[in-house]
C-alpha positions as CSV (number, residue, x, y, z in Angstrom):
1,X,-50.6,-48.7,-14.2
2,X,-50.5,-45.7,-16.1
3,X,-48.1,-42.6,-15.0
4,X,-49.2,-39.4,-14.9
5,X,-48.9,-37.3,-18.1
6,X,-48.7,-33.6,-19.2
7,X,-51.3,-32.2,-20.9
8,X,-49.6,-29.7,-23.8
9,X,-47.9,-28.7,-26.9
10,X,-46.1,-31.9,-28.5
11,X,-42.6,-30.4,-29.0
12,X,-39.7,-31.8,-31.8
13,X,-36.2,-32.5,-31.4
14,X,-33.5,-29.0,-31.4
15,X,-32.8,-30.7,-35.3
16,X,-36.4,-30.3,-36.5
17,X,-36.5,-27.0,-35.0
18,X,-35.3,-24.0,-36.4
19,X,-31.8,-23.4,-34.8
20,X,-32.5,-19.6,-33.0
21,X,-35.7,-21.2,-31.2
22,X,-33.6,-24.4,-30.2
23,X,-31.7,-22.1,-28.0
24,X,-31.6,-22.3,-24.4
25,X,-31.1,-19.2,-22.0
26,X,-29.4,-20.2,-19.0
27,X,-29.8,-18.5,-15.3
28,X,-27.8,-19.6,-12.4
29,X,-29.3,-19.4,-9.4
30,X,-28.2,-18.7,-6.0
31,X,-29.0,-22.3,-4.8
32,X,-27.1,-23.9,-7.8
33,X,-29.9,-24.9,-9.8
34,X,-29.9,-24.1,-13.4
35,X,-33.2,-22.0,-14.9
36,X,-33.8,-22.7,-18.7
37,X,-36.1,-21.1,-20.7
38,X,-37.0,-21.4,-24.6
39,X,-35.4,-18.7,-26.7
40,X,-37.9,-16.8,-29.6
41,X,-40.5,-14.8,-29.2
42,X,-42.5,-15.5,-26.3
43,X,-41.7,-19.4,-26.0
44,X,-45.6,-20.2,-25.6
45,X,-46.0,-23.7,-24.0
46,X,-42.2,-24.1,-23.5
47,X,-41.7,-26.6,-20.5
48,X,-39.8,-24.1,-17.7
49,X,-37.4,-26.1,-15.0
50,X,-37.8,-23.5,-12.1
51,X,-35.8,-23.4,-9.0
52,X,-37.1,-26.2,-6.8
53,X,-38.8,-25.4,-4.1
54,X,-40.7,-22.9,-5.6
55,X,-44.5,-24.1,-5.5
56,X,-46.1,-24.3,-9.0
57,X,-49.4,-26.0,-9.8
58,X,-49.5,-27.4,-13.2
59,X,-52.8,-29.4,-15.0
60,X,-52.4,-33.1,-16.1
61,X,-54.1,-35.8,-16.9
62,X,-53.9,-39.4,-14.9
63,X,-55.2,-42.7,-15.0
64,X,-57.8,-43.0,-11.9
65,X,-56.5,-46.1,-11.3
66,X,-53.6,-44.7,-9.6
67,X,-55.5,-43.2,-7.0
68,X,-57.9,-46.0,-6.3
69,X,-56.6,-49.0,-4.0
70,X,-57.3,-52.2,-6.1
71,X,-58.5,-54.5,-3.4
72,X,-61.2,-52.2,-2.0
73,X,-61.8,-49.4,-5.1
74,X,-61.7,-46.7,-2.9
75,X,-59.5,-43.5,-3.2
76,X,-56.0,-43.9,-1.4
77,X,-55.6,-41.5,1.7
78,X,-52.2,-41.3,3.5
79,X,-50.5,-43.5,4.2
80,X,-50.6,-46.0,1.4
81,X,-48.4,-49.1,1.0
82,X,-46.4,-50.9,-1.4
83,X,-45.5,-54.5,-1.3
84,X,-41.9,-55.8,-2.0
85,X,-43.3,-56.9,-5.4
86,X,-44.9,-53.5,-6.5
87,X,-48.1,-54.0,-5.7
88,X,-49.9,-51.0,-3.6
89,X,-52.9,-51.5,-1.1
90,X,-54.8,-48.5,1.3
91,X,-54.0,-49.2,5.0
92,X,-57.5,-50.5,5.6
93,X,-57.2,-53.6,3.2
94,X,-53.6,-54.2,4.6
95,X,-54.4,-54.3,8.2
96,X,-57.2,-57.2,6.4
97,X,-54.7,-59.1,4.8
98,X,-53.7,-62.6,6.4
99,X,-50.0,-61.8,8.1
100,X,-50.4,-58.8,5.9
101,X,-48.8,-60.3,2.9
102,X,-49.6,-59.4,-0.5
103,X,-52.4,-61.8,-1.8
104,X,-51.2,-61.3,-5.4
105,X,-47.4,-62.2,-5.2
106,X,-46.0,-65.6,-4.5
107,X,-43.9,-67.4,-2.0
108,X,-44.9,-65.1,0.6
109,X,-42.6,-62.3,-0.5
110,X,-45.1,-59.5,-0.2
111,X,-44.6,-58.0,3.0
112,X,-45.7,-54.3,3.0
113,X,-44.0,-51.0,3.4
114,X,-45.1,-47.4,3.9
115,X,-45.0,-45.5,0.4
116,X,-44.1,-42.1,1.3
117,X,-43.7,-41.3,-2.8
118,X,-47.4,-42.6,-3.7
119,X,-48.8,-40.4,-0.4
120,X,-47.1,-37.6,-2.0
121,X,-48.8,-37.8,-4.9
122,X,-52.0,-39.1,-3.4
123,X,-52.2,-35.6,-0.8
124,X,-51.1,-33.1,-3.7
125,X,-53.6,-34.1,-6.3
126,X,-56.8,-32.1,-6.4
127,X,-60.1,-32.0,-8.7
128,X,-62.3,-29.4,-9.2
129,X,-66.0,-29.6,-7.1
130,X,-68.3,-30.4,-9.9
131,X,-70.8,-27.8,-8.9
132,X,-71.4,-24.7,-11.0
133,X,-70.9,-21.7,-8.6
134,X,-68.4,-23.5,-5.9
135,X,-65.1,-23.5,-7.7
136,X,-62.7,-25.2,-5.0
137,X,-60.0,-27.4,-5.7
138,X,-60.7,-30.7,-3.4
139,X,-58.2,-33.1,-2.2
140,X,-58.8,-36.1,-4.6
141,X,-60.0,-38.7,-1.6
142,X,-62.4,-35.8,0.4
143,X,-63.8,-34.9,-3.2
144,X,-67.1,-36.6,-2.1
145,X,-66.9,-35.6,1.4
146,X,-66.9,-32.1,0.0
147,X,-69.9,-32.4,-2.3
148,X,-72.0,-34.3,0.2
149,X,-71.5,-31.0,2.4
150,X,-71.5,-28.1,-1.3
151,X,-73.8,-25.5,-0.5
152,X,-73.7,-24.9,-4.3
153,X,-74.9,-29.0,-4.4
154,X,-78.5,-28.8,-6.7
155,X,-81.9,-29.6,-5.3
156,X,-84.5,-31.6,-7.6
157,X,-88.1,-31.8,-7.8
158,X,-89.9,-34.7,-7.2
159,X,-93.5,-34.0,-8.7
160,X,-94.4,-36.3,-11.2
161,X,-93.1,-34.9,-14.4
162,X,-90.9,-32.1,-13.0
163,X,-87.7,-32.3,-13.8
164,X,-86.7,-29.0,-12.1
165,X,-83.0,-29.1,-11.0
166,X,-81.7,-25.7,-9.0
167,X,-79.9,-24.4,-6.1
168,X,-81.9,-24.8,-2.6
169,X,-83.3,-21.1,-2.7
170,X,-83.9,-21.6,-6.5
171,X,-85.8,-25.0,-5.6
172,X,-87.9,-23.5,-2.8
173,X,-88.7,-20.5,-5.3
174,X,-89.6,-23.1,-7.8
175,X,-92.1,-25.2,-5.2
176,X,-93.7,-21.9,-4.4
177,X,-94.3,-20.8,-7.9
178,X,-95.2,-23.8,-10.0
179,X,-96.5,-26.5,-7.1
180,X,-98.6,-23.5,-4.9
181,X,-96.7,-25.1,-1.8
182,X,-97.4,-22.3,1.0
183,X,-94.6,-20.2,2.0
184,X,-94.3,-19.1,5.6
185,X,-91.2,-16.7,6.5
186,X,-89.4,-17.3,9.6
187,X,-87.2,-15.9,12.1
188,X,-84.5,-18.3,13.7
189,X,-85.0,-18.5,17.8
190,X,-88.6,-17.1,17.0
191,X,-91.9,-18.9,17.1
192,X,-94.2,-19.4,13.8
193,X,-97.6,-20.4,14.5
194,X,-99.9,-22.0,11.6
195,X,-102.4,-24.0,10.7
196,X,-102.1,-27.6,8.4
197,X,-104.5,-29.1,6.9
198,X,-104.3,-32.7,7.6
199,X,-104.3,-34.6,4.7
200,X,-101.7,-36.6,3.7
201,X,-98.3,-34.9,1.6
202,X,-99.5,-31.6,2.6
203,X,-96.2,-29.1,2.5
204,X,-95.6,-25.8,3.9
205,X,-92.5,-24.1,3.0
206,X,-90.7,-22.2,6.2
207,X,-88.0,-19.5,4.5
208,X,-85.6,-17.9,6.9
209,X,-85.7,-14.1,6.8
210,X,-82.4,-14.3,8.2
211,X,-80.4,-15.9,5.6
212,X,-82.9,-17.0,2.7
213,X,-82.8,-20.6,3.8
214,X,-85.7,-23.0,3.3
215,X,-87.2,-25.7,5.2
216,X,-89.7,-28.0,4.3
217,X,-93.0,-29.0,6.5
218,X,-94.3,-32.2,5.4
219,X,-97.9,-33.8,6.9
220,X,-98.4,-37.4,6.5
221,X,-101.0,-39.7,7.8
222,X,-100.1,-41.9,11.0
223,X,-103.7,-44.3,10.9
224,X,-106.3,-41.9,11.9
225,X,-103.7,-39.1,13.5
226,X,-100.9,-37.3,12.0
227,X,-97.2,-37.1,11.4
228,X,-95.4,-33.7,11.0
229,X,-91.9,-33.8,9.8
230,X,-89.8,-31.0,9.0
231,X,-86.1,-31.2,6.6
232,X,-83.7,-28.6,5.3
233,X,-83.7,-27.7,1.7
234,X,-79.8,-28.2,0.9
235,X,-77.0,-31.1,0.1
236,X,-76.1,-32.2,3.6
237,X,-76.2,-31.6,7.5
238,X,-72.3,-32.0,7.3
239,X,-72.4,-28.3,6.1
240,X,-73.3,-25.1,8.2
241,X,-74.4,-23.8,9.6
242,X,-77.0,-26.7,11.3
243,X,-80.2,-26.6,12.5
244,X,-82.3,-27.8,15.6
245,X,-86.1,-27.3,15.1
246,X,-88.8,-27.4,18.2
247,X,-92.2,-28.7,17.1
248,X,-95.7,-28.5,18.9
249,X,-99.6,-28.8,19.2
250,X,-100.9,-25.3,19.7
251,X,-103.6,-26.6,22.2
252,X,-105.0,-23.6,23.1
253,X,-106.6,-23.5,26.9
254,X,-105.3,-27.1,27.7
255,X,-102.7,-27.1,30.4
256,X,-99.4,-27.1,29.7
257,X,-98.3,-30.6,30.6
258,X,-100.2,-32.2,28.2
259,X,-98.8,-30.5,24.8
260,X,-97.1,-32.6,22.5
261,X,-93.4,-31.5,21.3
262,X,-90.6,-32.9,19.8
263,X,-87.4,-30.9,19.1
264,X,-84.8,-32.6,16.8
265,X,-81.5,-31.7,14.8
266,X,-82.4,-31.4,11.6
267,X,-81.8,-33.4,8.6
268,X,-81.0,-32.4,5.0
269,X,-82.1,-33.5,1.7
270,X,-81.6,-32.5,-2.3
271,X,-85.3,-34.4,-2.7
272,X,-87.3,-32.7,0.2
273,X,-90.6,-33.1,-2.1
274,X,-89.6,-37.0,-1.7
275,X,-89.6,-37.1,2.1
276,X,-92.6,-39.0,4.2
277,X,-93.3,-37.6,7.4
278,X,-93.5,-41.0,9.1
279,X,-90.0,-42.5,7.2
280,X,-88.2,-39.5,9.2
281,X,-85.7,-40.2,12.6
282,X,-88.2,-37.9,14.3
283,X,-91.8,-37.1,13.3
284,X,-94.2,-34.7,15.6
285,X,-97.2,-37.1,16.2
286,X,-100.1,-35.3,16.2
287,X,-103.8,-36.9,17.8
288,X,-107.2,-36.8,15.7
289,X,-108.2,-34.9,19.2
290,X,-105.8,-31.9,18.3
291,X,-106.9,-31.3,14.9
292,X,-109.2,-28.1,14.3
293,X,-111.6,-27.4,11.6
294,X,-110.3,-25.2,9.0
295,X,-111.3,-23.1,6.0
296,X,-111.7,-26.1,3.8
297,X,-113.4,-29.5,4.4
298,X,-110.3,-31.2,6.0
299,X,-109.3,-30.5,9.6
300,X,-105.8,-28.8,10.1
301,X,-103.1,-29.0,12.5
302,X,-102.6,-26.5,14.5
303,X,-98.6,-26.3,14.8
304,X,-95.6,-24.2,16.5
305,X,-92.2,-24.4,14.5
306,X,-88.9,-22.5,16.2
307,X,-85.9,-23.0,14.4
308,X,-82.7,-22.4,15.5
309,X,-78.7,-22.3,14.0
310,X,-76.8,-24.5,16.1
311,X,-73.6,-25.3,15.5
312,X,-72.0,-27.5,16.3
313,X,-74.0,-30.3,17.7
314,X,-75.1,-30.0,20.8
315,X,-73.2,-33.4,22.9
């Protein structure tokens, strides 16, 4: 496998150089390590031993393959082990392996060993999210833990021929705008009452006056009843805060005990144009009884929404 390697300047030998800049200043430290610095004017790009100990980041380049078990692909997380003949393995595929010897060396002399100098490597080494507005640094194996949860993760449009790619709020603006998807604001522990119309892929979007977040309504058809489903406009439920969202037949003067309510935690999706009501965990289920007539020639659902920020889970 390929080491690590420093990215920079490609420097000569003191004999090429000219002798003032080949010149070392020496600092003794208190610890008895030795400082050097390159002489000359500013000694741009010069490599600088500090005093160890001292924590300083520096940028390099490395061959994924060193961070990737090669039995299973995945990115090594602590611990990882090394065989007597070299080889390395995560601790999943070793616990797999028959009398956990290493499949690739002979005559059973493969036994593994903890490899405390890979895990080092493996626990300091950190990527950049991907995402233009997040700017962490990420542990190499939680890099796509981390984006699964971005808030700064883009949303995409799903009409035909759209190929709109934004932020959640810039998504939801986007919907609004260009696709005439209603726009309902909401208050979280508050109730919102509106009217559907039935028809199948019907959207309503539900913005949070709160915070600016959007949720997304969607009606499908369930035979000759309906399906309401409602998702949050963002990368994952991983990230909060999370959502649980109460939804319900506004039956007018019928009694009570036979309104029909669901209340579930809320899922998320980058493709909320993609979602079908009746493909969702939950879905409100809504009778041809309880629709209404409405302003057009469809009938419409007459619906409660309350949203509210729950975190964590409730058990």
């Amino acid at each position: 496998m390929q080491s690590p390697s420093v990215v920079g300047r490609n420097w000569g030998s003191p004999s090429a150089m000219d002798e003032s800049s080949a010149k070392k200043a020496r600092l003794e430290l208190a610890n008895g390590h030795v400082k050097q610095e390159a002489a000359g004017e500013g000694g741009a790009g010069a490599l600088v031993a500090a005093e160890y100990g001292s924590r300083v980041e520096l940028a390099v380049r490395i061959d994924m393959r060193v961070l990737h078990c090669p039995l299973c692909s995945r990115p090594y997380k602590p611990h990882v082990f090394k065989c007597k003949g070299g080889h390395f393995a995560c601790a999943a595929c070793v616990a797999e392996l028959p009398d956990g010897q290493c499949a690739t060396c002979e005559n059973g002399g493969g036994g593994f060993d903890p490899c405390p100098e890979l895990d080092t490597v493996v626990s300091s080494t950190r990527i950049a999210c991907p995402y233009a507005g997040c700017g962490r640094l990420v542990v190499y194996h939680q890099a796509a833990e981390h984006q699964n949860g971005c808030a700064q993760a883009p949303c995409h449009c799903t009409e035909p021929g759209c190929g709109f790619v934004g932020l959640p709020a810039a998504l939801a603006g986007h919907l609004a705008a260009v696709h005439n998807v209603p726009v309902h604001n909401i208050q979280y522990g508050m109730v919102l009452r509106v009217q559907v119309p039935s028809e199948p892929q019907t959207r309503l979007l539900l913005v949070a006056e709160d915070d600016g977040r959007a949720f997304l309504a969607t009606v499908g058809a369930l035979g000759a009843a309906a399906a309401v489903s409602v998702v949050c406009i963002r990368a994952s439920a991983a990230a909060r805060p999370r959502f649980t969202c109460r939804m319900w037949v506004n039956l007018g003067a019928v009694a009570d005990c036979n309104k029909v309510l669901v209340e579930m935690q809320m899922r998320s999706t980058t493709s909320p144009g993609a979602v079908v009501a009746t493909d969702e965990p939950t879905f409100l289920p809504v009778l041809p009884r309880y629709l209404v007539p409405g302003d057009g020639p469809s009938m419409e659902v007459p619906l409660s929404f309350r949203i509210d920020r729950v975190s964590p889970w409730p058990s």
